[in-house]
SEKOLSE-773293 format. One record per residue: z, y, x of N, C-alpha, C, CB in turn; residue in one letter. Coordinates in steps of 0.001 Angstrom, whole numbers, plus 500000, padded with zeros to 6 digits. Glycine has a CB too. Layout:
BEGIN
ZYXZYXZYXZYXa;...
end
This chain:
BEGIN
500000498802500847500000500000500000500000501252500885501237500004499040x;499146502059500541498718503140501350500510504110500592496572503886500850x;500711504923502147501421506500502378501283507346502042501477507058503167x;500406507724502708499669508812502723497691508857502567500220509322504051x;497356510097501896495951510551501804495817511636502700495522510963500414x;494408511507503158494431512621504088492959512929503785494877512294505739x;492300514218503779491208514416503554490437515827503912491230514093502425x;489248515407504134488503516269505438488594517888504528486343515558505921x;487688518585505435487789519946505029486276519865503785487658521195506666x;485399520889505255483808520996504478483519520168504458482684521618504833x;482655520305503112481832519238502821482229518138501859481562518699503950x;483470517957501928484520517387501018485091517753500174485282517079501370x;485924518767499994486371519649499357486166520755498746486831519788499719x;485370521627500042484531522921499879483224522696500317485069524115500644x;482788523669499610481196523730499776480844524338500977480465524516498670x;479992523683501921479876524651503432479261526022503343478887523912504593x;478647526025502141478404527322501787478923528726502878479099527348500406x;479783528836502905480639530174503094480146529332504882482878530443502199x;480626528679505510480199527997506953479195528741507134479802526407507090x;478038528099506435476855528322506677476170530161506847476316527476505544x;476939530670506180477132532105506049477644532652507196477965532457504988x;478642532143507767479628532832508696478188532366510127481794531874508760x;478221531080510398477457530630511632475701531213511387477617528689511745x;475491530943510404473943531476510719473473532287509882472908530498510764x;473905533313509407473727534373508950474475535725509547473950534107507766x;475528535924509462476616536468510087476627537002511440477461535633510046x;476860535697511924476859535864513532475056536037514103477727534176514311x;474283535636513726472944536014513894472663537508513642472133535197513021x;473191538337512837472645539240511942473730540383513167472988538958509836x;474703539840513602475573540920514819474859540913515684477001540592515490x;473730539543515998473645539554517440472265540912517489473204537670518174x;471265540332516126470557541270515977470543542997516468470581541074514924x;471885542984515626472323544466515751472736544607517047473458544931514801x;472959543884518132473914544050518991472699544165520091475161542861519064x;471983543389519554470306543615520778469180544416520179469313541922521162x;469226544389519414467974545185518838466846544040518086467140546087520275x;467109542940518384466207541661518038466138541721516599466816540159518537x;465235541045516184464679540656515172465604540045514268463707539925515495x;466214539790512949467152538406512598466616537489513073467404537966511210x;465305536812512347464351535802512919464933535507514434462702536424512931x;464484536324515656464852535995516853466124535922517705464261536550517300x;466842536434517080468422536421517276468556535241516567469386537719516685x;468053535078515679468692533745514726468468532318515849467510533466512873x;467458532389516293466568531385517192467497531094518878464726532333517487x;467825532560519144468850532470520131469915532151519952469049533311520653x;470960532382518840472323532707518655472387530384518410472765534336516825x;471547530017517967471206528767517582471118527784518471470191528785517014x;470316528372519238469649527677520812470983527633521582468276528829521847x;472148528657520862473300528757521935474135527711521671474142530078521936x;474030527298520298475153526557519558474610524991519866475276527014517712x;473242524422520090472634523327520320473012523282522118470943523418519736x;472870524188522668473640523957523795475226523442523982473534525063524316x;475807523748523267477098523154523290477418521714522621477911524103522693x;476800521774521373476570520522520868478141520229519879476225519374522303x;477922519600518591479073519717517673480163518513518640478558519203515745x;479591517701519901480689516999520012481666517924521001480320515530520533x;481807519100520845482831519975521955483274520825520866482069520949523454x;484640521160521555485512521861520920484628523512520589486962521863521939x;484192524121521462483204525578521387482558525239520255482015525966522701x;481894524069519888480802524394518891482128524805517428479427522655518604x;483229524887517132483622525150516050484641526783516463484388523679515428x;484849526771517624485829528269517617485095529056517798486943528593518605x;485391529692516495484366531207516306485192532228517211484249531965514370x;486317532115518176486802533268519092485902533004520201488450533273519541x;485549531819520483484569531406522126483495532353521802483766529446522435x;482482532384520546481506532790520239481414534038520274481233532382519358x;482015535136520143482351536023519460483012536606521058483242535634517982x;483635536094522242484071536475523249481978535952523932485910535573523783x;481538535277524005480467534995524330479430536068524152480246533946523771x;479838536393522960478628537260522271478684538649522750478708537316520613x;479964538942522983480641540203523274480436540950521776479910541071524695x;480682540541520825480721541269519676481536542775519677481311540322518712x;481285544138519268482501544808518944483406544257517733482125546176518672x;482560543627516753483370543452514962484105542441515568482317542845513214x;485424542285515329486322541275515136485608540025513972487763542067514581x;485870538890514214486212537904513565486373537302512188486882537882513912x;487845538220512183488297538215511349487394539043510106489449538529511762x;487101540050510494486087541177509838484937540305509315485456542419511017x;484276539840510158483009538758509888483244537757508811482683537854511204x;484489537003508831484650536241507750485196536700506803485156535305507933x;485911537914506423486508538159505256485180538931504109487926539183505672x;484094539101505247482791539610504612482050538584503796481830540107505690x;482287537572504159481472536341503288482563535616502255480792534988504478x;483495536002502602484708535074501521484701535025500107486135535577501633x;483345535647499555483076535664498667482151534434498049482782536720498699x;481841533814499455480683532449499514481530530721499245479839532456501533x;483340531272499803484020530333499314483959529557497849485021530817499488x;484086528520497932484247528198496877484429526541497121483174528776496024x;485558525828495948485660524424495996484846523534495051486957524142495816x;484396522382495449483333521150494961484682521044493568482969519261496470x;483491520767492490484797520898491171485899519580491084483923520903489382x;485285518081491623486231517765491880487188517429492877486118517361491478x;487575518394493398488348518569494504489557518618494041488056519629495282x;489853520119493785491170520163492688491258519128491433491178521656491947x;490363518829490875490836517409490043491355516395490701489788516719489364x;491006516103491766491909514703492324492852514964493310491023513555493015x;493274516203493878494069516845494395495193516751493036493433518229494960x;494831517331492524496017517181491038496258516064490663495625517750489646x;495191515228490683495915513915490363496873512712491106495016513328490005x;496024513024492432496959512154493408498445512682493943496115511927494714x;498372514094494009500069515127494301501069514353494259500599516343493123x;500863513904492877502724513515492612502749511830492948503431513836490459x;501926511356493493501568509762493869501799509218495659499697509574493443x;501187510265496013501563510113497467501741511713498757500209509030497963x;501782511711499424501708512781500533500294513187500695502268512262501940x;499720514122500625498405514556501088498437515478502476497743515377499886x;497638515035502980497183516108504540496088516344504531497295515591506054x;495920517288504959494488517796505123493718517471506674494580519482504877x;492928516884507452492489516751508781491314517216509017492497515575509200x;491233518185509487489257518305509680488981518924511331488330519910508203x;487642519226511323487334519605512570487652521148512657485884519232512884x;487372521649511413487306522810511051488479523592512304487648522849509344x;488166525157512759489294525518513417490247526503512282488802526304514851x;491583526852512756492750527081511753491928528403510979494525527503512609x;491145529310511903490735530249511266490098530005509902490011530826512048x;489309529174510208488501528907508920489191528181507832487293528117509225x;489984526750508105490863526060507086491740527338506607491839524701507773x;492517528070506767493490529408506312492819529590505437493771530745507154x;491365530500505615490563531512504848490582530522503558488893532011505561x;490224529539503802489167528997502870490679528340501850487715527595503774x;491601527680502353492463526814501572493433527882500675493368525754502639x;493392529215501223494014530536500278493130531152499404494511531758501117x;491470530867499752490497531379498633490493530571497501489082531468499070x;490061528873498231490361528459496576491512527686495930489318527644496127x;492683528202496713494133527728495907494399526558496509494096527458494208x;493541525794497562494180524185497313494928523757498311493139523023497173x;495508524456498922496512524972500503498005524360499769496617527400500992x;497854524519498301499534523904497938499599522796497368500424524698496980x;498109521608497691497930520332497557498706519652498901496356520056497404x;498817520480499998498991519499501297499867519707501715498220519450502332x;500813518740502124502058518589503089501834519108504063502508517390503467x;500862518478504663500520518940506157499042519101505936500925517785507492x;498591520044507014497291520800507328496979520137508743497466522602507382x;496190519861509744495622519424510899494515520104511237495354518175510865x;494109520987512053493177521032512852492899520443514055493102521900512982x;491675519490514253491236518691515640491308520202516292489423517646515721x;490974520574516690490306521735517477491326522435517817489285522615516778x;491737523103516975493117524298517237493992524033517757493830524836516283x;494738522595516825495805522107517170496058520977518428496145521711516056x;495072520402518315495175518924519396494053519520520132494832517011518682x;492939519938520454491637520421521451490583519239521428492148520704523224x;490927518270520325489806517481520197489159517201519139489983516541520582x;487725517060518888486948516455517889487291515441517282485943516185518230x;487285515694515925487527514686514679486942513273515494486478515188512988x;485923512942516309485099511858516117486164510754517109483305512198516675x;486933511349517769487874510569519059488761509985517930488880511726520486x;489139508654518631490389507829517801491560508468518039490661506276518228x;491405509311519438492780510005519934493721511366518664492145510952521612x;492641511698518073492736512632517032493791511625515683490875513143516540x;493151510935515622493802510149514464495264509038514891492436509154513824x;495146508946516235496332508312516388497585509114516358496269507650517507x;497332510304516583498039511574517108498479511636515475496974513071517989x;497956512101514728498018512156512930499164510993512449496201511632512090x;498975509327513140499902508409512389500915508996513271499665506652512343x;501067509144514606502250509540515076503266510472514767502046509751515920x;502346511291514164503123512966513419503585512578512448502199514366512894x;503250511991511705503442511385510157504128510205510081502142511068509430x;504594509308511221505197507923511311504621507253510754506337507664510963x;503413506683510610503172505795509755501911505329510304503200506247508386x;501709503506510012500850502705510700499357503129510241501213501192510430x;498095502763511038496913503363510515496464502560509369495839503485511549x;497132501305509258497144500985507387497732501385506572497421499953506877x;498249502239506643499427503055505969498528504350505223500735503682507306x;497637504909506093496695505814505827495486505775505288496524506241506626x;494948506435503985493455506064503411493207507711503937493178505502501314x;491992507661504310491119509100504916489827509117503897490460508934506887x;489530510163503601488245510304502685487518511638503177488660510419500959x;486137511639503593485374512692504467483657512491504066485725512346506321x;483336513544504499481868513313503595481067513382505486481250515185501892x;481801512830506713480679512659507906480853511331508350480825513691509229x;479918511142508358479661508790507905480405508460509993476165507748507587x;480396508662510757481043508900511758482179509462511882480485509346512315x;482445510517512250483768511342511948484593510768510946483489512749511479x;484548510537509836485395510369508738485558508878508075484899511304507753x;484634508203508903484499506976508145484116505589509887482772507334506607x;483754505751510187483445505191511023484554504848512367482397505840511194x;484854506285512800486038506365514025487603505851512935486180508557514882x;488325506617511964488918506311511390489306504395511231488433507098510559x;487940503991510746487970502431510147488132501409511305486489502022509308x;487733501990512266487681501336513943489408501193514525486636502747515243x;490142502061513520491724502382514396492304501669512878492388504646514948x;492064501004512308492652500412510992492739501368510061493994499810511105x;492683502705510150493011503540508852491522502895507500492857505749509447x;492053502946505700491326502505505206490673503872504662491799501472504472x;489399503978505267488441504641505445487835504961504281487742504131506231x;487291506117503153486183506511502624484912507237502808486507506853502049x;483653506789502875482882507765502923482154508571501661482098507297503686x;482041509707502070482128510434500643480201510871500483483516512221500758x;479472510471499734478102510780500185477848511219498549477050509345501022x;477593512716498404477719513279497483475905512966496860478400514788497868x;474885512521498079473668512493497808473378510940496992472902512784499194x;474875510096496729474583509396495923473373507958496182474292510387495076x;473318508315497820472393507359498350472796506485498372471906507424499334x;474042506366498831474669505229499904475342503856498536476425506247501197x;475633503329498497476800502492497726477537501183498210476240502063496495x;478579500993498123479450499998498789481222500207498491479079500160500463x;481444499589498621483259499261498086483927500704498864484229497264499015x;483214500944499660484206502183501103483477503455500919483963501693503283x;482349503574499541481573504748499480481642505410498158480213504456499814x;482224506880498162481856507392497250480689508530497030482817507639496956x;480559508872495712479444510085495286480284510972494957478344509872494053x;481552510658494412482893511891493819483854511227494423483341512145491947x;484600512594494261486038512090494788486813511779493982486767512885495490x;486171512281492323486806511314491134486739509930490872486392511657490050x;486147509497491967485979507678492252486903507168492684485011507117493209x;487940508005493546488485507396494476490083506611493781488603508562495697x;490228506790492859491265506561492347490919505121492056491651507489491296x;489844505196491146488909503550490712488796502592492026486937503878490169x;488448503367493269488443502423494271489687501841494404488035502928495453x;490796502787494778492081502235495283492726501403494192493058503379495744x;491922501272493209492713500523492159492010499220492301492683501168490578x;490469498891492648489751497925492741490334497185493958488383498319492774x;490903497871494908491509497302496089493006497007496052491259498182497173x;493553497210494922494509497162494919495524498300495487494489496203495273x;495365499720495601496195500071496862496017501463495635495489499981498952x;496206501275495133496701502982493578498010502792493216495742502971491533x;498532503794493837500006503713493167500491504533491864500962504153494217x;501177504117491519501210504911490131502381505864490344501463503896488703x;502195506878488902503477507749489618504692507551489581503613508886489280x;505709508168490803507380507390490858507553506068491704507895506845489222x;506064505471491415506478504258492957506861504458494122505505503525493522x;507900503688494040508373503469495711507739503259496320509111502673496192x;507837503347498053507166503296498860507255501493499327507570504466499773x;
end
């Protein structure tokens, strides 16, 4: 019988929407201004910069590296509170956030850095679903995709990696590294392609799964 739930940021929860805004719109559209370039060609550079680093390093997610890189004058902070209007949560997010609450412990784990999990978990309310919050990046300096990330998580939390169900919408990151260290793994594939006992299209599935597996606790059960 699963402990604890733990579950990714974007892409899962929230719509990358507002991401996608901040990294390639945003920060393209400063660099523009900041060189005189084109959007188009700033967009092409500011891009070319981020494929250089590559999502398996910590830089490709801290928007302070970028932004000290870029030599921006606008703060950061400024940049994202400009798009926070792009926030917004997948509808059932808060439905199964509400439903699972009073059933087990929820954490939140993503790659995401603290800057961005803050913004986003105070825009759309769901910051008072989670016990605990985790950033790979901020907090530990490593990528979601290392087992080292997730062992670090049962250690904080005391509890064995069967103890833990993880649900994430990156078929690697969230489903793959996770299932390799015993945690019982979901992958979340909203495109409805995929299907199998460990895959969802909603996260309003996930309750049906853990019940098909046996591992849904109801509310008030003991541990």
């Amino acid at each position: 019988m699963p402990k604890i739930i733990s579950f990714d940021m974007d892409g899962t929860l929230v719509d990358p929407e507002f991401t996608d805004w901040v990294w390639l719109y945003g920060i393209p559209k400063l660099y523009a201004h900041k060189t005189g370039l084109s959007f188009d060609e700033a967009k092409a550079l500011v891009v070319g910069e981020y494929q250089k680093v590559g999502e398996g390093a910590i830089e490709w997610y801290d928007i302070k590296y970028w932004f000290r890189l870029f030599q921006f004058d606008e703060t950061w902070k400024t940049l994202m509170g400009r798009y926070a209007d792009k926030i917004s949560a997948f509808q059932d997010a808060p439905l199964i956030l509400g439903r699972l609450k009073g059933k087990y412990p929820l954490v939140l784990t993503s790659n995401a850095g603290r800057e961005f999990i803050e913004i986003e978990m105070d825009v759309t309310g769901m910051g008072k679903y989670f016990d605990r919050i985790f950033s790979a990046t901020s907090d530990f300096k490593v990528v979601k995709k290392t087992t080292q990330f997730y062992q670090q998580i049962c250690e904080i939390l005391e509890a064995e990696p069967g103890e833990i169900v993880h649900v994430g919408d990156h078929y690697e990151f969230d489903y793959l590294v996770p299932q390799s260290l015993g945690i019982q793994a979901f992958y979340l594939d909203r495109s409805g392609k995929k299907n199998g006992n460990s895959i969802l299209s909603d996260l309003r599935e996930l309750e049906k799964k853990l019940d098909e597996l046996g591992l849904l606790k109801s509310t008030g059960e003991e541990d």
